[in-house]
C-alpha atoms as a printed R data frame, in Angstrom:
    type eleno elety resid chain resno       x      y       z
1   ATOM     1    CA   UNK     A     1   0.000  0.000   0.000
2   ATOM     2    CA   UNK     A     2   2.803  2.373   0.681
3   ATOM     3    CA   UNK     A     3   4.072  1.933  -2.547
4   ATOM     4    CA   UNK     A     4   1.107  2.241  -4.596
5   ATOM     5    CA   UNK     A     5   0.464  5.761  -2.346
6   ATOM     6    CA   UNK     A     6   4.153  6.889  -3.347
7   ATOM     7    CA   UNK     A     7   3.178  6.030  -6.912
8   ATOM     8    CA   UNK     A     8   0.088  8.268  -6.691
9   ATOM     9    CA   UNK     A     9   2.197 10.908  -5.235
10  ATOM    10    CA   UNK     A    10   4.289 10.967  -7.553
11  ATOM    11    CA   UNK     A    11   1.896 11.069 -10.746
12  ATOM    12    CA   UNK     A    12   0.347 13.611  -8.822
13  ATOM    13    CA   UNK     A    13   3.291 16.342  -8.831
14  ATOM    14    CA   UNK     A    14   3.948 15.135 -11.839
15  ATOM    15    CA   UNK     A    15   0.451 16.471 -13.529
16  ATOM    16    CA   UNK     A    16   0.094 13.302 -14.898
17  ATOM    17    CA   UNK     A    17  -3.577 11.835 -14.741
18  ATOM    18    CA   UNK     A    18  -3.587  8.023 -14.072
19  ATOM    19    CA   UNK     A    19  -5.678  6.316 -16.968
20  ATOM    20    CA   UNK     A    20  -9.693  5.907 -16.125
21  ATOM    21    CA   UNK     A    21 -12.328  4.629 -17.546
22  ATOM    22    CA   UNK     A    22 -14.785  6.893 -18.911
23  ATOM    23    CA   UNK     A    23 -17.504  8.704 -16.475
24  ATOM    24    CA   UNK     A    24 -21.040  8.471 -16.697
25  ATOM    25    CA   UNK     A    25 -22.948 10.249 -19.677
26  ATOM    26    CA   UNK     A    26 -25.419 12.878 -18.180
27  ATOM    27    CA   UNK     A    27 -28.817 14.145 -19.263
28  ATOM    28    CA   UNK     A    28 -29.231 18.497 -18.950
29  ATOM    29    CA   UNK     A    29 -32.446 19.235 -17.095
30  ATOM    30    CA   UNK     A    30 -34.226 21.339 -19.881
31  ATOM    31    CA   UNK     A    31 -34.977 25.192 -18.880
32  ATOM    32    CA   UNK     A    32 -38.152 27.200 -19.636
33  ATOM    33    CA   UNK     A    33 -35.666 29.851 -19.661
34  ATOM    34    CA   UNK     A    34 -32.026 31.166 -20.782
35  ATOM    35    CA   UNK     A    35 -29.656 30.620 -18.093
36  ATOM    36    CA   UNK     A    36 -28.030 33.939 -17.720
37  ATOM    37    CA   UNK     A    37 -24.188 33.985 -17.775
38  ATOM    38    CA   UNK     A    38 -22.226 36.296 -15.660
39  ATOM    39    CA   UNK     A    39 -18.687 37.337 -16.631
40  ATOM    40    CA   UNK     A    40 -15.667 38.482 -14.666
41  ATOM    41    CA   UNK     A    41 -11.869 38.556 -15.081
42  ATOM    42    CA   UNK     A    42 -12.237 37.935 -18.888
43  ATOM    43    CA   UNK     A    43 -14.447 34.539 -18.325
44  ATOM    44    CA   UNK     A    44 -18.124 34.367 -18.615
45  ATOM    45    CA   UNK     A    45 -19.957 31.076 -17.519
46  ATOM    46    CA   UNK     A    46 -23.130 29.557 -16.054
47  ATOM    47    CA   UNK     A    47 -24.322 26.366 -14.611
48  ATOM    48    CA   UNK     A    48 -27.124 23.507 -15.775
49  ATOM    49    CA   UNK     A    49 -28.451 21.347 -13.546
50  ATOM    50    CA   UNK     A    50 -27.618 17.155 -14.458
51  ATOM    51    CA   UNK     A    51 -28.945 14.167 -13.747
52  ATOM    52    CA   UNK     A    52 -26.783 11.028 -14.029
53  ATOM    53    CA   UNK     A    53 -27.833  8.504 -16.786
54  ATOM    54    CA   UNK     A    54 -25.337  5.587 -15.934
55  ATOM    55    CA   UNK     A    55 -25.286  4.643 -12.672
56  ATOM    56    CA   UNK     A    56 -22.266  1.864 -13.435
57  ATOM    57    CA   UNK     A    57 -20.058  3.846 -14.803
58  ATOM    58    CA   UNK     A    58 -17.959  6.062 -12.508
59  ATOM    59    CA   UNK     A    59 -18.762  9.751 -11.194
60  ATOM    60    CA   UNK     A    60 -16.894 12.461 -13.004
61  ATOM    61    CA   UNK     A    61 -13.985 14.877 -11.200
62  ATOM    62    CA   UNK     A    62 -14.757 18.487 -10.933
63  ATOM    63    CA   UNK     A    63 -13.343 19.918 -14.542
64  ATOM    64    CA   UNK     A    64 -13.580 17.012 -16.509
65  ATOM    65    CA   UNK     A    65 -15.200 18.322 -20.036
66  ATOM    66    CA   UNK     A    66 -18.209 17.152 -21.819
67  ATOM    67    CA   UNK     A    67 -19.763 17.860 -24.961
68  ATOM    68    CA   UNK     A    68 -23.666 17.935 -25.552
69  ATOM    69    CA   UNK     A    69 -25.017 15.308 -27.409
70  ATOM    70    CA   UNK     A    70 -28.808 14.797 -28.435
71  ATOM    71    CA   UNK     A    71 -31.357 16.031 -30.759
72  ATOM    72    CA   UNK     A    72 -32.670 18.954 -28.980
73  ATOM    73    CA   UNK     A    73 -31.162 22.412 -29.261
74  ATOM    74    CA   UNK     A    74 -28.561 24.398 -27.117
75  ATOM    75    CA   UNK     A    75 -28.408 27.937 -27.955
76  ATOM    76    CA   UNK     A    76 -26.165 31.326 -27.098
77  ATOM    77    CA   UNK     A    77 -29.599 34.229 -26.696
78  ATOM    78    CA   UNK     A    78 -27.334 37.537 -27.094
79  ATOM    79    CA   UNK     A    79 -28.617 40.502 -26.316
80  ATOM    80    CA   UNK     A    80 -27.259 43.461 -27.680
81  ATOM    81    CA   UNK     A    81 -26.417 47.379 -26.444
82  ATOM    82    CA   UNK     A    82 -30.442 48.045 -28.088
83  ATOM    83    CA   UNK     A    83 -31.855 45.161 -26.347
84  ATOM    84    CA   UNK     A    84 -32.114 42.899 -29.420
85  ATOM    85    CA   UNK     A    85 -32.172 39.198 -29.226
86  ATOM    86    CA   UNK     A    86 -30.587 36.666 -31.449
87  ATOM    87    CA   UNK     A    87 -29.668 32.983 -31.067
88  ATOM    88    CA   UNK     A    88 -26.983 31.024 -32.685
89  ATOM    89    CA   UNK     A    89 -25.662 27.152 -31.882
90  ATOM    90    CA   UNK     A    90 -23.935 26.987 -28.801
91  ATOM    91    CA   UNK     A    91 -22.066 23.822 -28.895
92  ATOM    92    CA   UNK     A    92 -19.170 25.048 -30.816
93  ATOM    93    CA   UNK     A    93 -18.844 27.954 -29.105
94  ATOM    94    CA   UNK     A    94 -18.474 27.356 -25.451
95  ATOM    95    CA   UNK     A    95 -16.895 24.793 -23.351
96  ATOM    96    CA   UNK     A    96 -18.346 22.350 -20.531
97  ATOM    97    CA   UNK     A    97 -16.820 21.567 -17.519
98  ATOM    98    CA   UNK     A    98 -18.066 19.348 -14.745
99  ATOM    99    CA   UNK     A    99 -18.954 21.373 -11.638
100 ATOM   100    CA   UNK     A   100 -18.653 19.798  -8.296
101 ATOM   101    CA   UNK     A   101 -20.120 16.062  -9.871
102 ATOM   102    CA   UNK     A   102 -23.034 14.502 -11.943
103 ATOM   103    CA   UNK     A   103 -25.459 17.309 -10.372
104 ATOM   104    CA   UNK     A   104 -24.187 20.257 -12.259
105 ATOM   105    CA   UNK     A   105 -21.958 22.055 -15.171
106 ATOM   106    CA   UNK     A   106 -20.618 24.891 -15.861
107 ATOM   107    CA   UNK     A   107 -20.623 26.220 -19.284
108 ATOM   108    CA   UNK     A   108 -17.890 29.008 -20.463
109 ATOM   109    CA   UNK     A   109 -16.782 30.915 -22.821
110 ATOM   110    CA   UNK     A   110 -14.133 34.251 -22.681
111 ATOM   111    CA   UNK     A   111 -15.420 37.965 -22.237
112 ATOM   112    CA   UNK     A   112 -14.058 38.294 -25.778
113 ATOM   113    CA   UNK     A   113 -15.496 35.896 -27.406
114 ATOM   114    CA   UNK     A   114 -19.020 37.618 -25.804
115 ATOM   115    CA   UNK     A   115 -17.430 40.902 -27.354
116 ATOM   116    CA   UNK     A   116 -16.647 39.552 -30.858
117 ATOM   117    CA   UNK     A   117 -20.707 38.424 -30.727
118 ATOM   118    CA   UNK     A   118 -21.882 41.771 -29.917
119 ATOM   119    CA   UNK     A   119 -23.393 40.608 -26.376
120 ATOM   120    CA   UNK     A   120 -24.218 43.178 -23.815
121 ATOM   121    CA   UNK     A   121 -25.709 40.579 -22.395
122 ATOM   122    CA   UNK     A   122 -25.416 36.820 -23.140
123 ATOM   123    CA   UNK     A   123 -27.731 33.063 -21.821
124 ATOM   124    CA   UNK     A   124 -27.713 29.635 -22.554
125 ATOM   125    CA   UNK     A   125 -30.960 28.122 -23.501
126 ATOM   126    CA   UNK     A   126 -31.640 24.292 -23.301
127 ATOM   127    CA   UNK     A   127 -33.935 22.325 -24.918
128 ATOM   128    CA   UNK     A   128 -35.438 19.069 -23.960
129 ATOM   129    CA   UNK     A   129 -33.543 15.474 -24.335
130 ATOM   130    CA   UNK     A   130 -30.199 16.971 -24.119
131 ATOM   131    CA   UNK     A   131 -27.359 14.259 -22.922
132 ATOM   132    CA   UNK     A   132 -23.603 15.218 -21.907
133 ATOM   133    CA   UNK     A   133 -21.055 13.055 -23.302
134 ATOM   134    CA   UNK     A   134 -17.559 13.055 -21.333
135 ATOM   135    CA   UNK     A   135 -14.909 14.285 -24.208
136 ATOM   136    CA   UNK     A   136 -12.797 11.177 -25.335
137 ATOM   137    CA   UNK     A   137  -9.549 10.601 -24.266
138 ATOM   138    CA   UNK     A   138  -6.161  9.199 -25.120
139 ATOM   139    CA   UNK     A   139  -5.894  5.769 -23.436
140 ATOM   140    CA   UNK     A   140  -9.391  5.420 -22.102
141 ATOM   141    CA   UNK     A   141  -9.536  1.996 -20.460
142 ATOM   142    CA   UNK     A   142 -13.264  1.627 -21.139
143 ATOM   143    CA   UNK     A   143 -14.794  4.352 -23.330
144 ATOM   144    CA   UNK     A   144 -18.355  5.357 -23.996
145 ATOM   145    CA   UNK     A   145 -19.593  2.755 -26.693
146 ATOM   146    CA   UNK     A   146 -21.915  3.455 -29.990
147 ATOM   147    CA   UNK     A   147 -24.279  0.753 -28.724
148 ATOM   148    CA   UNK     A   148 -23.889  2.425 -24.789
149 ATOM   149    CA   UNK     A   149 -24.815  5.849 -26.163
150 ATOM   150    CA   UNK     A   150 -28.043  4.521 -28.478
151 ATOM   151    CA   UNK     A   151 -29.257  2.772 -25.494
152 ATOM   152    CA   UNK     A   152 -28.869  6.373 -23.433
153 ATOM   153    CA   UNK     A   153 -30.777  8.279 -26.235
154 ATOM   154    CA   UNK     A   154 -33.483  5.573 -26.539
155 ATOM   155    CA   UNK     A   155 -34.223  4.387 -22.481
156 ATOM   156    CA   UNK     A   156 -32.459  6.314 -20.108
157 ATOM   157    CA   UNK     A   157 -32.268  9.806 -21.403
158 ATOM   158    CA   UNK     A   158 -36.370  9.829 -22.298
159 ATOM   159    CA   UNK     A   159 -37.438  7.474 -18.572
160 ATOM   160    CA   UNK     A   160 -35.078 10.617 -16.857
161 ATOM   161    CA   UNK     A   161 -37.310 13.200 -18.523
162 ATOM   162    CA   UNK     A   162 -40.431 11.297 -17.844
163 ATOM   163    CA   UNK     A   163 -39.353 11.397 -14.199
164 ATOM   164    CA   UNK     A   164 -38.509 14.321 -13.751
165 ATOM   165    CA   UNK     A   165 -42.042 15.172 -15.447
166 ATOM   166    CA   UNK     A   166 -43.694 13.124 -12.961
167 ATOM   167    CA   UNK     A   167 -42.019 15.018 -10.041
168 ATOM   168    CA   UNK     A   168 -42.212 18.215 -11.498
169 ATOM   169    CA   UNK     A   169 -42.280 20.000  -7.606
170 ATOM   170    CA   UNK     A   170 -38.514 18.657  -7.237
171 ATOM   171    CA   UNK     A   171 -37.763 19.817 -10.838
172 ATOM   172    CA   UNK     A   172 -39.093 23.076 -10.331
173 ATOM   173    CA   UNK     A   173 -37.459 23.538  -7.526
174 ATOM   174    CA   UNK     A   174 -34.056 22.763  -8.354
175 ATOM   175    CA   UNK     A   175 -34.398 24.773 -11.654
176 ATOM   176    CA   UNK     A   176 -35.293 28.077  -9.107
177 ATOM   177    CA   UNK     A   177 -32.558 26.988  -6.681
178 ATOM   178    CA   UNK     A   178 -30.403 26.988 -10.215
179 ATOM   179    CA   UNK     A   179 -31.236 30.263 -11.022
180 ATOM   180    CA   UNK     A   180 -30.747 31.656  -7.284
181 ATOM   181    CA   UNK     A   181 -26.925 30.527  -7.578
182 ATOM   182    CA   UNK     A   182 -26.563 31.953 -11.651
183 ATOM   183    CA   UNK     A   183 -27.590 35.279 -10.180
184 ATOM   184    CA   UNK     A   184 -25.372 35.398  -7.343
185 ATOM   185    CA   UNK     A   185 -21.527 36.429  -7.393
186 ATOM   186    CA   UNK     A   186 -19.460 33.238  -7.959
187 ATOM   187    CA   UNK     A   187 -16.837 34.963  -5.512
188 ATOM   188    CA   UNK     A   188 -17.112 37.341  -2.799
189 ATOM   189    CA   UNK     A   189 -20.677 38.126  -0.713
190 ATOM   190    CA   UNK     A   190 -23.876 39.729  -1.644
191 ATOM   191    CA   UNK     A   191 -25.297 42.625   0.153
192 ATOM   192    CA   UNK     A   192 -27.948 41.749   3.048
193 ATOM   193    CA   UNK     A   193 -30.788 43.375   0.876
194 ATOM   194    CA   UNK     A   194 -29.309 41.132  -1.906
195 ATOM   195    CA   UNK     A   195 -29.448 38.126  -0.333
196 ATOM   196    CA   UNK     A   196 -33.631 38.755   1.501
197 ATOM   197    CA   UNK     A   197 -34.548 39.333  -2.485
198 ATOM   198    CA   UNK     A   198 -32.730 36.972  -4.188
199 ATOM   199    CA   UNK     A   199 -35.476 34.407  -4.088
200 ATOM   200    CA   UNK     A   200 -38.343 36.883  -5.794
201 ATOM   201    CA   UNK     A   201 -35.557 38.129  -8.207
202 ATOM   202    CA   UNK     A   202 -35.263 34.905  -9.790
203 ATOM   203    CA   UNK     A   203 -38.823 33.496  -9.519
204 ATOM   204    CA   UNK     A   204 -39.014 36.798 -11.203
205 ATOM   205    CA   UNK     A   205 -36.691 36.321 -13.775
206 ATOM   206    CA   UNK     A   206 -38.365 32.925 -14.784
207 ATOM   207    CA   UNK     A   207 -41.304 31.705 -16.902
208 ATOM   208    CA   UNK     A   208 -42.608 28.643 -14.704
209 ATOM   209    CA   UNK     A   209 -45.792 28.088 -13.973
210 ATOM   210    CA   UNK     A   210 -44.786 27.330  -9.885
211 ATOM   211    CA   UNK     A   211 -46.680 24.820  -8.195
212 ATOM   212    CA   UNK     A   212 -47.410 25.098  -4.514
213 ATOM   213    CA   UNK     A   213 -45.152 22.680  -3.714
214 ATOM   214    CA   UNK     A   214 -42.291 23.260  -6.028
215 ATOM   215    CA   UNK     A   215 -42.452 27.302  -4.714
216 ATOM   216    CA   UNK     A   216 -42.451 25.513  -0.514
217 ATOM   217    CA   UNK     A   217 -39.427 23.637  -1.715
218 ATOM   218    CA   UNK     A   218 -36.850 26.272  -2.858
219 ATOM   219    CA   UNK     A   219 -38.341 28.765  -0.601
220 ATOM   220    CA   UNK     A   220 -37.302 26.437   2.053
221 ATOM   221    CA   UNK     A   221 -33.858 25.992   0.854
222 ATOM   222    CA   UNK     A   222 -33.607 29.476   0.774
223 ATOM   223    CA   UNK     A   223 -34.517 30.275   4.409
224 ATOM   224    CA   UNK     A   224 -32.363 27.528   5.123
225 ATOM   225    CA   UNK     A   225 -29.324 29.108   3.531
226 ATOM   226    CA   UNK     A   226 -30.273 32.031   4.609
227 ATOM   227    CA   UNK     A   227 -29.942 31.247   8.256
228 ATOM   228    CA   UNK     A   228 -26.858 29.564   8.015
229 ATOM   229    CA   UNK     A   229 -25.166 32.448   6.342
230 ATOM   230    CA   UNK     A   230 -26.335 35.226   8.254
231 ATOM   231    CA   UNK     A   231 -27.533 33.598  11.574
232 ATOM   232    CA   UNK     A   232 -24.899 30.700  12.515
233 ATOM   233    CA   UNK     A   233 -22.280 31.392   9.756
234 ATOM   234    CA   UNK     A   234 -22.300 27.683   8.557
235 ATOM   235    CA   UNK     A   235 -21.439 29.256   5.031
236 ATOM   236    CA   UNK     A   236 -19.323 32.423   4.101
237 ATOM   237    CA   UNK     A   237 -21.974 33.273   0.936
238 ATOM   238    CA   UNK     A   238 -25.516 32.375  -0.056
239 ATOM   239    CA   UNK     A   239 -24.270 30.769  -3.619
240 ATOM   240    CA   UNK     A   240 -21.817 28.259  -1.842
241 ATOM   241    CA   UNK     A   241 -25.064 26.742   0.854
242 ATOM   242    CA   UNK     A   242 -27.497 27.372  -2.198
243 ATOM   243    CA   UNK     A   243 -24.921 24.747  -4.234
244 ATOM   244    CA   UNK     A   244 -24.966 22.551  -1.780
245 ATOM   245    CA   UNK     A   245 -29.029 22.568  -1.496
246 ATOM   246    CA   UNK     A   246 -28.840 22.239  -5.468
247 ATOM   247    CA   UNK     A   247 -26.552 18.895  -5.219
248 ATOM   248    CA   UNK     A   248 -28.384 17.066  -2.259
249 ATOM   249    CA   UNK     A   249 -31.799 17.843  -4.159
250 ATOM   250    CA   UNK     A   250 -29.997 16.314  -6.764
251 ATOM   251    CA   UNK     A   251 -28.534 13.685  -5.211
252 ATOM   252    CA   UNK     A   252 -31.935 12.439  -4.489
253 ATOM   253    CA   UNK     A   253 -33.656 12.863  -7.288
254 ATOM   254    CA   UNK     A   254 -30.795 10.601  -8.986
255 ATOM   255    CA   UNK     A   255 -31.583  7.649  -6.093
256 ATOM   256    CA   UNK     A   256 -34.763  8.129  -6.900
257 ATOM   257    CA   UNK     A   257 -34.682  7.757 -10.636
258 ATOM   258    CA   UNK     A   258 -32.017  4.920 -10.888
259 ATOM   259    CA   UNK     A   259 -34.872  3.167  -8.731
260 ATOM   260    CA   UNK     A   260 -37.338  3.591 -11.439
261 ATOM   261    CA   UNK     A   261 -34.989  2.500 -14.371
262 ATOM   262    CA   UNK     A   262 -33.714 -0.988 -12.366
263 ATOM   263    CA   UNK     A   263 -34.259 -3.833 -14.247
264 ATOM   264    CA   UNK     A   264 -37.508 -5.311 -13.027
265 ATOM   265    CA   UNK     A   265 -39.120 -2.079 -11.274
């Protein structure tokens, strides 16, 4: 044991990766709504909210990149200096980087390449059936097969969006917790005032027809967060509990859904 530990030491000041097996594809939770981007220090980025489609296949490291992959759309919505709105194909535009694990992404792109477009303001619109696809690499022990993926469009990715229609007070939810942490500062603290209205700002900023009990859901994350940043200072910022929230919500919705596509349930 001590010398497979000096082994991994040693890789690891190196920068060398060890050789893995590809992570599991993931299927993008589909938003009524662009997902605004916010941009500082010359990067711009936002995050989707994932669902795991292949529970045997290992969970992916923060950073590792995907590409999207399905018959639905992903679009840039730029809005220019006079307010008007065009869209234009994401995928080649942007990159897309695992979060903090199967439960979200981040998608980026460079303040430049938002200048070059003419953006004042730029978001990333989703449509439905939309899988992630880890980005093939060099030596992959066990890589994502033709037959693997066909099964993921035809089963897994379409049960995971009949779930999630099914439990649409948990989707809703999470898409409003989403949009709480794409609005807030990805460093640093928001003002108190900030953080009592950040809640109505993004119901606000949404389209959703909220059910009663998707609304009592992130509203209760929210106070929850809320308290723990300001009251018992369990968190330094509202985005970092509101992640957290986001992930266990998640987490659960994944257990919940890998359930319903066992073999014999």
């Amino acid at each position: 044991m001590k010398r497979l530990f000096a082994v991994f030491l040693l890789i690891t000041i190196a920068g060398i990766s060890p050789v893995r097996a590809a992570p599991q594809v993931l299927g993008v939770i589909a938003y009524n709504d662009p997902a605004p981007m916010s941009c500082a220090m010359g990067q711009c980025w936002t995050e989707l909210a994932t669902v795991c489609l292949q529970k045997e296949r290992p969970n992916p490291l923060a950073g590792t990149p995907y590409r999207f992959h399905g018959k639905g759309n992903v679009d840039l919505v730029i809005t220019d200096a006079a307010g008007q709105q065009t869209r234009m194909p994401a995928a080649d535009l942007v990159k897309v980087k695992v979060a903090r694990g199967f439960t979200s992404v981040r998608v980026e792109m460079t303040e430049r390449q938002m200048r070059e477009l003419g953006a004042a303001e730029i978001a990333v619109m989703v449509g439905e059936g939309m899988s992630l696809v880890p980005i093939e690499v060099a030596g992959d022990t066990n890589p994502i097969t033709k037959d693997e993926l066909a099964y993921v469009d035809e089963f897994l990715r379409p049960e995971a969006d009949r779930w999630l229609a099914s439990n649409d007070s948990r989707a809703q939810a999470t898409r409003m917790v989403n949009r709480m942490i794409n609005i807030s500062p990805r460093v640093g603290r928001m003002s108190g005032e900030d953080r009592a209205t950040l809640l109505t700002r993004a119901m606000g900023s949404m389209s959703d027809q909220f059910t009663t009990k998707g609304r009592a859901r992130a509203e209760s994350n929210f106070q929850s967060c809320r308290y723990m940043v300001e009251d018992i200072g369990r968190f330094f910022s509202m985005r970092r509990c509101l992640e957290t929230k986001h992930d266990s919500m998640m987490l659960d919705a994944n257990t919940e859904y890998w359930r319903a596509v066992k073999p014999g349930s």
